[in-house]
C-alpha positions in Angstrom: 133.4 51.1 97.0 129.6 51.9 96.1 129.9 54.9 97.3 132.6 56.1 94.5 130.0 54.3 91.7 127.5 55.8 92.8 128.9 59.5 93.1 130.2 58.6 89.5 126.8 57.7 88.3 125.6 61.3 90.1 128.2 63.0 88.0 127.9 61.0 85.0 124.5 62.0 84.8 124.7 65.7 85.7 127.0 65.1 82.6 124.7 63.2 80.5 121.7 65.9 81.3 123.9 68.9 80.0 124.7 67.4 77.2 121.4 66.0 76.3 119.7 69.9 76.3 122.6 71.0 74.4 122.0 68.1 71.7 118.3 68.6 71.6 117.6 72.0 70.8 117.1 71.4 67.3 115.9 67.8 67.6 113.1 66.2 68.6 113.4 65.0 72.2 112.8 61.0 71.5 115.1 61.0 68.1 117.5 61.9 70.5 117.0 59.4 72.9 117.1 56.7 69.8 120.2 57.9 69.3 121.7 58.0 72.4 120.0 54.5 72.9 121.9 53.0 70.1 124.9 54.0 71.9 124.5 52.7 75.0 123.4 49.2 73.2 126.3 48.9 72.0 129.1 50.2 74.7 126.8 47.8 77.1 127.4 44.6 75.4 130.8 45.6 74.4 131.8 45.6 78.1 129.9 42.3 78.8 131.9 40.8 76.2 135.2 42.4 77.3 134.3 41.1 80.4 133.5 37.4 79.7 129.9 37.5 81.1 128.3 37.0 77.5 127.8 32.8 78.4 125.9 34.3 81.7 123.4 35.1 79.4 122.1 32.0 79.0 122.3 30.8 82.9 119.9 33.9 83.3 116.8 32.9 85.2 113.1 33.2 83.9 112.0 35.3 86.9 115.0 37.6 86.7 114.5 38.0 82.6 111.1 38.9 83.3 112.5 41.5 85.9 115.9 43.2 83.8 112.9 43.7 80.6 110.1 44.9 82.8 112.9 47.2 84.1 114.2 48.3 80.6 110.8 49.3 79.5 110.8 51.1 82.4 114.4 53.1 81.8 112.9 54.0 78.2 110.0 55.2 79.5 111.6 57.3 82.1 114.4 58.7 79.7 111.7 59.5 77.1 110.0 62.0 79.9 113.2 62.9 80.9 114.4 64.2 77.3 110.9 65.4 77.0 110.8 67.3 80.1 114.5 68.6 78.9 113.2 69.7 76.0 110.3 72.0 77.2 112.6 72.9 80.2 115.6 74.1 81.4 118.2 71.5 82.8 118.2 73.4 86.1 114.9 73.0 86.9 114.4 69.6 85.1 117.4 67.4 86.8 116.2 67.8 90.1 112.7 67.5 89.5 113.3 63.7 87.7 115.6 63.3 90.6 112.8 63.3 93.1 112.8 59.8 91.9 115.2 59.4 95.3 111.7 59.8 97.1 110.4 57.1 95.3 113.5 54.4 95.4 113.1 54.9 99.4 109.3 53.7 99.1 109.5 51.3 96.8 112.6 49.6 97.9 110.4 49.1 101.4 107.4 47.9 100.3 108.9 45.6 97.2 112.4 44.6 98.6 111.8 44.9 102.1 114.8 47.3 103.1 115.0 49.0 106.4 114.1 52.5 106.4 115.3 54.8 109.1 113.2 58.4 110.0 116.5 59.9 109.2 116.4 58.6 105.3 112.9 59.2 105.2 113.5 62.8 106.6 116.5 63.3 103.9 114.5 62.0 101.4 111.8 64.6 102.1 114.1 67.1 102.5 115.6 66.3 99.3 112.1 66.7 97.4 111.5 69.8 99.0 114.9 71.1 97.6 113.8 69.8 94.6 110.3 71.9 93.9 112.1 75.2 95.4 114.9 75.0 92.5 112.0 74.0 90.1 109.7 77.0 91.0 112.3 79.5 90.8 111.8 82.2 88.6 115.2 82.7 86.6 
């Protein structure tokens, strides 16, 4: 079943990066994202409260807390260059440069979390960012 969430996060945001170039033409890049933020703020908690999980909240560890915000600054951070990078760019060559990040995830998930890491995902990974930086430096 993760594999049909995650292909629907890959197309979600293939979807999301479309639609953010086409939105910021004639914005600036991080007005967008506040917009766009304020959105997902509020469809987020809307499903946790459809759901039932808001009393979780409170059952929520310090440790994991300390985590989930370190991790949000994080996903600001990284959607601000994103919507930048869309901005000066074009989507073609921007989405698969920020999703080099693949490269990344594969380290950090094996020095951090301690995940097993075969040659064969280390080889796709590599393979991946090389795809990546040929798409990027391809004149149009």
């Amino acid at each position: 079943m993760w594999i049909l969430f995650a292909l629907l996060a890959a197309i979600s945001a293939a979807v999301v990066v479309t639609l953010s170039k086409a939105g910021i033409k004639h914005v600036d890049s991080s007005l967008a994202f506040a917009i766009q933020s304020v959105l997902i703020l509020i469809v987020s908690w809307s499903v946790v409260i459809v759901q039932g999980n808001l009393p979780d909240v409170s059952r929520i560890e310090r440790r994991v807390w300390i985590y989930l915000i370190i991790a949000g600054v994080v996903t600001c951070l990284s959607s601000l260059f994103s919507f930048r990078a869309l901005k000066l760019g074009n989507a073609s060559q921007v989405s698969p440069i920020t999703n080099a990040s693949l490269l990344f995830s594969v380290i950090l998930a094996a020095v951090f979390l301690k995940e097993k890491v075969s040659w064969q995902v280390i080889m796709g990974a590599l393979l991946m960012v090389a795809g990546a930086i040929i798409i990027a430096v391809t004149k149009e």
